[in-house]
Structure formats: structure tokens, C-alpha cells
N, C-alpha and C positions, 0 to 999 in steps of 0.2 A: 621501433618502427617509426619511420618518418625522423624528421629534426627536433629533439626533444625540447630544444627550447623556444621554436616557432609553438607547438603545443601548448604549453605554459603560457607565452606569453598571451596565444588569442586566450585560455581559459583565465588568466590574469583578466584580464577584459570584461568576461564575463561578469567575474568577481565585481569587479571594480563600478560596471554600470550599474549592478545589481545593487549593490550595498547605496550608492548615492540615491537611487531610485527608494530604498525602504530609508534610510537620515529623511528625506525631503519629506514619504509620509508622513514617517513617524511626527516631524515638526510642528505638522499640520494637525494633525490627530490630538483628538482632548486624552485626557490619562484616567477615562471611566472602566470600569471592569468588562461595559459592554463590548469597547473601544479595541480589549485585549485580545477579550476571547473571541467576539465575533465581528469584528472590524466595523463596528458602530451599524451593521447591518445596511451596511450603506450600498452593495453591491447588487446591479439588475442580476435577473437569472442567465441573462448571455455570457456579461463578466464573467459571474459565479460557475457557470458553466464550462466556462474557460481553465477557471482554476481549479475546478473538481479534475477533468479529463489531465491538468499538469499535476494531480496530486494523486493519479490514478498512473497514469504512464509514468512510470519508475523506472529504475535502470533494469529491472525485472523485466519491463516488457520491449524497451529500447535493445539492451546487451542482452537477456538471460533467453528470449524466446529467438529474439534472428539467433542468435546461434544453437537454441536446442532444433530449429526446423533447418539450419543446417547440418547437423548433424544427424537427426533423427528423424528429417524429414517430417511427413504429417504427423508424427505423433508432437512434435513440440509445437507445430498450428494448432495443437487441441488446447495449449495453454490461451491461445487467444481467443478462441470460439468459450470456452470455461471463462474468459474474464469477464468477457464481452455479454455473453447468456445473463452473468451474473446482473447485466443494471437492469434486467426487466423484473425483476424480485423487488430492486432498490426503488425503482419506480412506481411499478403495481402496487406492491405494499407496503412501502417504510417512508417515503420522502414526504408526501405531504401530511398522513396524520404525526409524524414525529416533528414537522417545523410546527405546526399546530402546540403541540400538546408539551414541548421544551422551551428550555431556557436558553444554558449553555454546552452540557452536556446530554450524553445519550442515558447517562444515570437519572437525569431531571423526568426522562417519562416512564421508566421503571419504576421508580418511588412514588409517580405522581397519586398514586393512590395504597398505598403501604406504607409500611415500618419506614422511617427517612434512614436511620440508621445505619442498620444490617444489607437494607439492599445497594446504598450507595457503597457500601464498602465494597463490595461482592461486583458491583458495578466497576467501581477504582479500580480496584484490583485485575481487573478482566483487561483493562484499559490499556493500562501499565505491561500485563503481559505480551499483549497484541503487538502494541506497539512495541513493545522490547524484539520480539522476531522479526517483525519488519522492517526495524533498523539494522537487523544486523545482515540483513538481505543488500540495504543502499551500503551500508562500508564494505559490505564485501564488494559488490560492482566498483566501490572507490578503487578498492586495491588493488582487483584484477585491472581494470581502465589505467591504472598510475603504470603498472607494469608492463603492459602492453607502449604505452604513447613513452613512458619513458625508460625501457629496456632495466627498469627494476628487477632484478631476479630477486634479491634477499629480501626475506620478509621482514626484518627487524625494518628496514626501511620504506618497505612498504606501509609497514606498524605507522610511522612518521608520517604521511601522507593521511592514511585515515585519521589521525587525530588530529591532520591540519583541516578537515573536511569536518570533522567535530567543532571545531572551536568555532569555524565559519557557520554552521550551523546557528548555534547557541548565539552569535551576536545576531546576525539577523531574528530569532525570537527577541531576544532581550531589546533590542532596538526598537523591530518591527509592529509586534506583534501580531495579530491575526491580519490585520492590515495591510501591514506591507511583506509579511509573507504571501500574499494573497496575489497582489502583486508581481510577487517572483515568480509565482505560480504558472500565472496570466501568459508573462514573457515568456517564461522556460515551455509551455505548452506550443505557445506560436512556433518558435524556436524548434522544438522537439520534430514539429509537425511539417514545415516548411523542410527542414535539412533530410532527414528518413523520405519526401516525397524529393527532394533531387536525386538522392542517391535508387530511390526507385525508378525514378525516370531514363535516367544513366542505363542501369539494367535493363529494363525497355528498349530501350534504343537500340540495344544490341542486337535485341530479339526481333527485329520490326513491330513492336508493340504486339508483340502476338505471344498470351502467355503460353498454349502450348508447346510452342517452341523451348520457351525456357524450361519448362517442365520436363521435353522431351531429352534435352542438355545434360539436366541436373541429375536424370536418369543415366548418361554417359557418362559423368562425369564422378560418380557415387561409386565406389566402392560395391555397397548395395543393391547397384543397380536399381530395377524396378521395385523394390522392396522400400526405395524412400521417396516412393508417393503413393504411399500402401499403406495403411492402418496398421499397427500394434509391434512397430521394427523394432521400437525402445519395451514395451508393454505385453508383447506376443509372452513372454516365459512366465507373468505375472500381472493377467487380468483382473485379479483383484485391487492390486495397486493401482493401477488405469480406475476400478470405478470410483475407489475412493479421491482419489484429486480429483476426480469430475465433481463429487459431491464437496469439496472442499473450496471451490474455485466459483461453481453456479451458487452456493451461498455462503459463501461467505464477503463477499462485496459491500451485504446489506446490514453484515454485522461490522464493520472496518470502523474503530472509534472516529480515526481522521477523516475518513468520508463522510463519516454520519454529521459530525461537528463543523460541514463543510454546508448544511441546509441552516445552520443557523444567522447565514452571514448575510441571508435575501433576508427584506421586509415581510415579506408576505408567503403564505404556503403556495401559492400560483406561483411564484417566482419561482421557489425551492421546484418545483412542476416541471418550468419550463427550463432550467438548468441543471436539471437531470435527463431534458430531450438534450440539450446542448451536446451534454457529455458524452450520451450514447452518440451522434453524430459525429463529433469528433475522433471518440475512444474506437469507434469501428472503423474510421478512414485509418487510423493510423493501424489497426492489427490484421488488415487487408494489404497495408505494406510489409510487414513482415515475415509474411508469404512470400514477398520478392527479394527485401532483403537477405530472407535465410537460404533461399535456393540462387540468390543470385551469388550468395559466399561460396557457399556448395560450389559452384560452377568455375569461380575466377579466383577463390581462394583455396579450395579445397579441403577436406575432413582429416585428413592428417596433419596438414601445415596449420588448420586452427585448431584442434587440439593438443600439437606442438609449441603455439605459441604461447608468451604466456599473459597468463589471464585466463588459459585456456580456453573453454566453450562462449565464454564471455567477449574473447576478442572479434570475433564472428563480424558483426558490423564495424568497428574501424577499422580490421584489416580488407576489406570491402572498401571503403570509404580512400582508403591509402589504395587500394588497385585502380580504382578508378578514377579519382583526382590527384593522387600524389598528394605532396604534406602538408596544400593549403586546406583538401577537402577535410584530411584525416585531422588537422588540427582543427576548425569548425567542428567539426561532426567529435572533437573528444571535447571540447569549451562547451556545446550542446549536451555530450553525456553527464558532463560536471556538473553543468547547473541542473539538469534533471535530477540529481542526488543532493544535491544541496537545496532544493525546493522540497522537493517529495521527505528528509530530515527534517527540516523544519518546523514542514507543515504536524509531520509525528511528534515533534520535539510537544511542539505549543499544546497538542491536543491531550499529553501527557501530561503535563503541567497545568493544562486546565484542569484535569479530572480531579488531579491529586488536590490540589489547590479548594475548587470550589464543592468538593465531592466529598474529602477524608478531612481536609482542617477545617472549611469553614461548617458544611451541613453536620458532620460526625463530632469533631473534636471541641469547636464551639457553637454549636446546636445552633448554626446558622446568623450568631451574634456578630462574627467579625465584618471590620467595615470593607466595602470594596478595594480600597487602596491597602490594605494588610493582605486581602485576596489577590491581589495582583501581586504584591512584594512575595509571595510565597509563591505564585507560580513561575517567577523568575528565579525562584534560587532554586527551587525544582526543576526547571529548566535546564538548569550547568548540571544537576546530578545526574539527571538523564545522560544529557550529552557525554559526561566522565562514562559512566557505565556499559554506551551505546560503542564508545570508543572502544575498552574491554573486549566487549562481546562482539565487535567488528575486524579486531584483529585474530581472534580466533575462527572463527569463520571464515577470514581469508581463502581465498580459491575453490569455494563451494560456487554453484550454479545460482544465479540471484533470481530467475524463477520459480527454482526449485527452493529454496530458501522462502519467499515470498509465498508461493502456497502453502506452507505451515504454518504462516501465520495466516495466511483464507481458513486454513482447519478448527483452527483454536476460533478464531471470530465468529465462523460456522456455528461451533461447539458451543460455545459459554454466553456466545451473545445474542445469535441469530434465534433461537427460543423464547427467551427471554421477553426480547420484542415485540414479537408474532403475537407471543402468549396475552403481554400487557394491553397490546392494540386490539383486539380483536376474539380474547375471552372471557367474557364477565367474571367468571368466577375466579381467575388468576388472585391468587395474593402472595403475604412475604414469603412463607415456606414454598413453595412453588418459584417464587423469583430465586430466589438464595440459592435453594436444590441443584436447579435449574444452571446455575453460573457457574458456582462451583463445581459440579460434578462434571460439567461440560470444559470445562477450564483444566481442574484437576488430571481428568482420565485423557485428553488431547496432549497435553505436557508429558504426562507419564510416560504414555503409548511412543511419543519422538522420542525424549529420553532412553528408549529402549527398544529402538527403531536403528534397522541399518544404515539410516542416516546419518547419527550418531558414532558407531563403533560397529565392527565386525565387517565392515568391506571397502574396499579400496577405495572409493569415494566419501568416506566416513568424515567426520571432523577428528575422530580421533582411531586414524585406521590401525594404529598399531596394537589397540586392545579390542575386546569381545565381548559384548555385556547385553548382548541384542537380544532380545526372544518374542519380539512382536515383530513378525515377518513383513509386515506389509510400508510401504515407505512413507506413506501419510496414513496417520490417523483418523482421517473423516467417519470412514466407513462405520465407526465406531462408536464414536465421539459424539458425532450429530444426532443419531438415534436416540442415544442416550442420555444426552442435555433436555432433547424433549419432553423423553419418557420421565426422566426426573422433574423435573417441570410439573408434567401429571400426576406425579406423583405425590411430591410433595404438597400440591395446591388439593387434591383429596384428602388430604389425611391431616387437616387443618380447616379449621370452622370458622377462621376470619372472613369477614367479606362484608366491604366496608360498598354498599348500594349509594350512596348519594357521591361518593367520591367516585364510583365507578359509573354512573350517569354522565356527573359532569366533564369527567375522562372522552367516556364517548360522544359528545356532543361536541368538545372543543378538538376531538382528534376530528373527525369528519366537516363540522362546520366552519372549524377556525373561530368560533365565538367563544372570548375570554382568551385569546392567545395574546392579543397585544396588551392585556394586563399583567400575563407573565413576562412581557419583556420589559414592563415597566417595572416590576418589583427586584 
């Protein structure tokens, strides 16, 4: 589609301002541990707010939702009202007592009053998986985008392309780190938000800014007819799958390591506050476009020619993008989908290497002995193993939905983290067996459950459709998962007579008041 090598070259560009922009941080930047993981905390909550909403709009919500509400009409707008739902959870209850009551990671307020141990591991570990599904959600959007902009059909080639989107990844960590990924963030957010609103306006325009018209269109123009701007088109045969991604999507936001690790970069919990209002302000302008972008594809691209194409459900917005401006828009608007995958990796890359780093070597393996610059050299070599692995598990994943990708890992974050949290902020008696319980068993049973999910194997959209190994019918885990993280959570914290009262006092004082927070960020 379009001139493959006008494509490349704007996304070259992209590349190229990007990378000089994080060298010039980075130069500036001292080499402290704070510096890595949370970018010297040097960022207002508008910044920070900027680069949460570009670390939140992924190519999941760019490529994988315009094209599921083109195809599927309102039911793939439910992926945005589910993401969107989700920051009032992140806001109400998790940003300010977690910037209060942390350091660098989301394991630092789990442990804060338990076993250092066993919960940071169980913490790591959740981290690591999180993030391992989420990335393979951004390679997959690489592979589909590469195939599409550059008429890729073979996947070995495609394979080539996600690992060059790996390696760019991993330098900017290794260069950048929280810092001037932060930065990239920032741009690719502006970027993201500016190009999706001309190609809305374009659509617009067609319509005399009158969206019933376009509504009325998309309904001529559907296959489906009236059916795709009618609830349950994708959902109608399996309303259980429907409530389970809802419950996957509304919480799991507030469990996402990389969001959460994204409150540590403000000064102050009133920052983390007001760059959580940021993000919702921005995060909802943009999934109000997506509404137009997916019925504006509907309409000038059509549901058979983007499921034809390839990248399939994925191509939706730049074949959109190519109907309406031809190959300067469609090359902008694929250098925009690039760096939104190359930010949104990143930012996962770093948050995995934090975890691993300050969470399993330095609190677990040297009982918190090792110095910050040994802390940092280990989150950088962590780094490239991530990125080898993400690469892996990104070319496998190839040509699956990066929405639908991306809510499995909302499921799992839901599951093993969003309990956990809740539990440690806000009930005294929570301790280790209850944290532990709690992770793992929400962690464990949401892996399992996909593992052996149609998503998986047993149907045509499977990762591995030519085998059958499915016997949990529903396509996301939530439904299950989340219940059950909790209950074990209660469970385990009953049947256990730890309970450490002065450590849990001064938990709830510095989660609500902020008093003693800026000693944690000194230590």
C-alpha cells in the first residue's frame, strides 16, 4: 500500500529525531539509579501526563480497536470505553497512595509492610509476565504495520522487521532510560494525537461534521447492515466472553506495571493526581476518535478489503489514512504508528528491567546490599534479555489482533496485581501469605486459563490454529481470574497470624498523607 519507501523513509525520521532527542538526554542526565528508573523525578504532572496517555495508547488502541469497530462495529468501541473506564480505578484508588507509599517499583508498596523477600518475588514475577504479553501485542502491531506499508506477505520477513523494532527498542532503554524514554513518550503521544485527529477531521468533512450521517453510511455500507452499530455483533453467540474482557480492561489499567511505574517519575503525589487527570483527558479525546476512524474505514475502506489486507484487522487505520490522503498521509500516520510501538516497548522494556533489577537481584538475591550502579548495570543487561525474548514471542504472535492481544495482558494485571494492591492500600490486616496467595494464584490461573483458551489453539484465529488443546471456552480469562486472586488474597491473609501494626500504621499514614515519602525517595 502506498510507496514503500516514502513510508520507511518518513518512519526513518521518526527514528532518527527520536534517538538524537534521548543521546542529548541521556548526556545531560547524572547515572543515579533514581535517574534510570524514574527519570530523576524531574517531570510536572502535565509532562508525566503526557507520557502516561503515550504509554497507554499503543498500537492496540491506534491499529487494533479502529479496526476491531471497523469490523465489528460497537462492539470493538467497547475496547475503548473498557480502557478508558479503567483510569477512574487508577485515579480513585491507586495513584496517589502508591506515589506516596513507593520507591521505584509496584513491588516496593506490596513489601512495604511484609516478608521483603517472597512478596517482591511474586511481585517480579507478575511484572515480567505482564509485560511479556504486552509486548507481544506492540510486535505483533510491528508486523501487521510492516506488511501492510510494505507489501510484506512472508512472515520470515516480517520476523526481520520485528527484531529491528526489538533492537531500537532496547537502545533507546539502554541509552535513554526512564528519561528519555519519557520523552519519546511525550512526542509519540503529541504525534499519535494530532495525526488520528486529521484523519478524523478528513472523515468529518465528508459527513458535514454530522456524525449521524456517518453512522447512517457505515450502516450502508456494512455488510451487517444495522447490526454494526448494535451491541453484541462480535459477542451476541458468547456473552460470557463480552463480560469477561469488560472485567479485564475496567481493571486492569490500575494493575499495568508500566503505568504504575509511570507515578514515580512526578515529585510529589499531587503531581502523580494531576497527571492521571492529564491522561484521562487526553486517553478519552483520542478513543472518541476511534469511533471515527473505525467507521470512517468501514465506510471508504471496507470490511472485506481490510480483512483482505494484510495486517489484516490491524490495517484498518492506514488503509484509511492511504484513502484519504494518499502516500504522504499514509506514510505520517505509519512513522506515527512506529513510534507509538517503539515508545509504548520501551517504556515495558525499562519497567521489566526495573523490576528484575531492583526487586529479584538487588532486595532478594543481595538482601538489598548491592550498590545503585551494580543496580543499574543489571537492569540493562536485563534489558536486551527482555528485548531477545519479546522479539521471540513477537514473531509468534504475528497476525493476531493487538487489542485483543493487549486485553490478556489487562486480564493477567487484573488477576495477580490489581488484588494485591487494593488489598495492601486499604486493609490492615493484609500480610505475606495473603500478598503471595494472592499473585500467584491470580497470575498462575489467568496464564493457565489463555494457555488453554481458543485464543491459543482450536480455532481459526488461534496462534496455533492447526492444533486443539482448548477446554476453557471463554477467550479471556478475567471472569475467573480476578475473582479468584482476590479470594485467595483472603484467603491466605486468614489463615496466617502475621500482622506487623506499626508497619501497617505507618503504611497508612504515608499512603494518604504523603508524610515519609520523600524519605523513601532519598534512601
Amino acid at each position: 500500500m502506498g510507496n514503500p519507501l516514502l513510508n520507511m523513509a518518513i518512519f526513518a525520521v521518526f527514528v532518527l529525531i527520536t534517538l538524537i532527542i534521548v543521546i542529548r538526554v541521556a548526556s545531560r542526565a547524572s547515572r543515579t539509579a533514581t535517574d534510570f528508573y524514574a527519570g530523576g523525578r524531574a517531570f510536572n504532572g502535565r509532562q508525566n501526563g503526557i507520557a502516561i496517555a503515550g504509554d497507554y495508547l499503543s498500537a492496540a488502541s491506534f491499529l487494533g480497536i479502529a479496526g476491531a469497530v471497523a469490523v465489528y462495529g460497537y462492539d470493538g468501541l467497547l475496547y475503548s470505553i473498557g480502557f478508558l473506564v479503567a483510569w477512574l480505578v487508577a485515579l480513585l484508588l491507586v495513584a496517589e497512595p502508591l506515589r506516596n507509599t513507593g520507591k521505584y517499583t509496584m513491588a516496593d508498596v506490596l513489601s512495604f509492610r511484609m516478608q521483603q523477600r517472597p512478596v517482591r518475588t511474586a511481585a517480579a514475577t507478575s511484572t515480567l509476565a505482564v509485560s511479556f504479553f504486552y509486548l507481544l501485542a506492540q510486535m505483533a502491531g510491528a508486523g501487521g504495520l510492516v506488511a501492510l506499508l510494505m507489501g510484506i506477505t512472508d512472515k520470515t520477513q516480517q520476523g526481520f522487521v520485528i527484531a529491528l523494532v526489538g533492537i531500537l527498542m532496547i537502545v533507546y532503554v539502554l541509552v535513554g532510560g526512564m528519561k528519555g524514554t519519557t520523552w519519546v513518550q511525550i512526542i509519540k503521544a503529541v504525534l499519535l494525537i494530532l495525526g488520528a485527529g486529521v484523519i478524523c477531521l478528513m472523515v468529518m468533512f465528508h459527513f458535514g461534521f454530522n456524525l449521524s450521517s456517518l453512522l447512517g453510511e457505515a450502516v450502508k455500507a456494512s455488510p451487517d447492515g444495522v447490526k454494526v452499530i448494535q451491541p453484541m455483533l462480535q459477542y451476541g453467540k458468547d456473552p460470557l466472553s463480552f463480560v469477561s474482557l469488560s472485567i479485564a480492561l475496567i481493571f486492569g489499567a490500575a494493575g499495568l506495571p508500566h503505568v504504575l511505574m509511570r507515578f514515580y517519575t512526578v515529585p510529589t503525589a499531587k503531581e502523580a493526581r494531576r497527571s492521571v487527570s492529564w491522561a484521562i483527558g487526553l486517553i478519552g479525546a483520542f478513543y472518541l476518535f476511534t469511533l471515527i476512524l473505525g467507521y470512517g474505514a468501514a465506510i471508504f475502506v471496507g470490511k472485506d478489503a481490510i480483512l483482505a489486507a494484510p495486517g489484516g484487522v490491524n490495517a484498518a487505520a492506514p488503509a484509511l489514512a492511504f484513502k484519504l490522503g494518499g502516500e504522504i498521509l499514509l506514510g505520517v500516520i505509519a512513522g506515527v504508528a512506529f513510534a507509538t510501538i517503539l515508545a509504548v516497548v520501551a517504556g515495558l522494556t525499562i519497567t521489566a528491567a526495573a523490576s528484575f533489577a531492583h526487586d529479584i537481584y538487588n532486595s532478594v538475591l543481595k538482601h538489598g546490599q548491592a550498590s545503585p550502579d551494580k543496580e543499574v548495570r543489571v537492569a540493562r543487561l536485563t534489558a536486551v534479555v527482555i528485548g531477545a525474548s519479546s522479539i521471540v514471542g513477537g514473531v509468534a504472535a504475528n497476525g493476531q489482533n493487538v487489542a485483543f492481544l493487549v486485553s490478556l495482558a489487562f486480564a493477567v494485571a487484573a488477576s495477580a496485581n490489581l488484588p494485591s494492591i487494593l488489598y495492601s492500600l486499604y486493609w490492615r490486616r493484609f500480610n505475606t501469605r495473603g500478598s503471595v496467595w494472592s499473585i500467584y494464584g491470580g497470575l498462575l490461573s489467568a496464564v493457565l486459563l489463555i494457555a488453554f483458551s481458543p485464543v491459543v489453539s482450536g480455532a481459526k484465529t488461534a496462534m496455533f490454529p492447526a492444533v486443539n488443546f482448548a477446554w476453557f471456552p471463554l477467550t479471556n480469562p478475567a471472569l475467573i481470574s480476578v475473582p479468584l486472586g482476590f479470594f485467595l488474597g483472603w484467603l491466605g491473609t486468614v489463615t496466617s497470624k502475621e500482622f506487623d501494626a506499626a508497619k501497617q500504621s505507618e503504611m497508612e499514614v504515608r499512603s494518604m498523607t504523603g508524610a515519609g515519602a520523600e524519605k523513601a525517595v532519598l534512601h
